[in-house]
Structure formats: structure tokens, C-alpha cells
N, C-alpha and C positions, 0 to 999 in steps of 0.2 A: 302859588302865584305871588309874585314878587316883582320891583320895581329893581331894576337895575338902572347904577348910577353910574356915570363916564365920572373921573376925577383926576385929577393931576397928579402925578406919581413922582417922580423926579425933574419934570421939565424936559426931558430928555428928549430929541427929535432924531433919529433915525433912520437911516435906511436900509432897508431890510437885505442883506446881501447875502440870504442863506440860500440854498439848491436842493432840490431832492434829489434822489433816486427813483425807479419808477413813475405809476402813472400819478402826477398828481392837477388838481384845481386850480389855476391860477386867474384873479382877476386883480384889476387893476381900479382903484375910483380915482381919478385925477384931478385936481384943483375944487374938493369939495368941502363943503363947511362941515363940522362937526357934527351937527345938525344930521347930516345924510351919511354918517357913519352911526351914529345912534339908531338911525332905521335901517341900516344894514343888518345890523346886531338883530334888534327887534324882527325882523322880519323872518331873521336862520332861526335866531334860537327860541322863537315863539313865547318869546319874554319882554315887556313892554321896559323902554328903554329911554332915559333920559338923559342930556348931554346937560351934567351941572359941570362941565371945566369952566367955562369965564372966557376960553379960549375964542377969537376972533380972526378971522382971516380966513385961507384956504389951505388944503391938506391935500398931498399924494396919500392911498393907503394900498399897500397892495396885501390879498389876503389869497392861501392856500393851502390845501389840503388834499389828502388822497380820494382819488375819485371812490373808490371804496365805501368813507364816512359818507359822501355825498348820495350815494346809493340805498344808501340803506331806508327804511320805513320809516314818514313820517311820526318818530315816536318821541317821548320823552328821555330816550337813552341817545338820539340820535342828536336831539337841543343840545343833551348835557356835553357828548362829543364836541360839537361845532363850536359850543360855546368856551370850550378847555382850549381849544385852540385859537378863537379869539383872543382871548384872554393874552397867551402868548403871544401871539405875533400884534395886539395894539401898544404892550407893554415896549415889547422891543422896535417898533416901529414909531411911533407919537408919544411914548412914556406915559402910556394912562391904560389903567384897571377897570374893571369890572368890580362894582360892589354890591350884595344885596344892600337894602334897606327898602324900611315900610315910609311911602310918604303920599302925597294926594297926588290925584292926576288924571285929567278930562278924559272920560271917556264919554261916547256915546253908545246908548244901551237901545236896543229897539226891543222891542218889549212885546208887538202883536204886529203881525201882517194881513192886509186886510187882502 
């Protein structure tokens, strides 16, 4: 368990004009802040995720993958997939990476249900 950080890579802004073959994933986030691409992340690859770019404004991001990876069991191998291909297509779409590091950051923890 690890803190994954957003960080500015080249500045680079792109858009993504690559195509598949076959079946694959395609979604689109349209005019969103960084913010709601960090919980993108966090939500696939069940790794808590923080946006330190600095970056302000709104962002197209489109992200996919073969419906395949999408299918497969909620596991650890299926994060590590999702998140390998994040990784590429934020790099070549918005110019920014995935990095581990250890840093602090709110959680709420529920501890007993009554």
C-alpha cells in the first residue's frame, strides 16, 4: 500500500490519436479537473491517489483498454494491468506519470459498527 502521486512530466498536452484492433474500452472524461482523474486512477487500480501537479483548469482524458483486462477478477494483478496502462496513455495524453511515494493523507477509518 502506496500513495500514488500525479506529477508533471514534460508539460506535454496531447491528444490521444492512437486506435485499436479488436474489442476494446473506451471512455471519455470531458472538461475535468485533475482532481477527478486522480480518482479515476484510485478507484481502477485500488491505490489511493493524489493529484500534486499544480495543474489548474479543465482536461479532456480519454482512457482504454481491452475489454479482456476489464474482465478479469477483482485482483491485485488486474490493479497492476490497469494501472500499466494508465500510466501510458496519461503520459502521452496530459504529459504526467504515476509515481509511487510514501506521504500522509486523510483517511477515514471506522473502527466498530454498532
Amino acid at each position: 500500500p502506496y500513495t500514488t502521486l500525479f506529477r508533471s512530466n514534460n508539460g506535454r498536452n496531447q491528444a490521444n490519436t492512437g486506435s485499436h484492433n479488436g474489442k476494446v474500452m473506451k471512455r471519455i472524461l470531458a472538461g475535468q479537473h485533475l482532481g477527478a482523474v486522480a480518482q479515476l486512477v484510485e478507484d481502477w487500480c485500488e491505490i489511493p491517489t493524489v493529484d500534486q501537479t499544480g495543474r489548474s483548469g479543465n482536461y479532456d482524458f480519454t482512457y482504454e483498454w481491452p475489454v479482456k483486462v476489464q474482465m478479469l477478477p477483482a485482483t491485485a494483478e488486474r490493479s497492476k494491468e490497469i494501472r500499466h496502462l494508465f500510466d501510458d496513455q496519461l503520459d502521452n495524453e496530459l504529459g504526467l506519470e504515476l509515481a509511487p511515494t510514501n506521504m500522509p493523507i486523510e483517511m477515514l477509518v471506522v473502527e466498530k459498527v454498532k
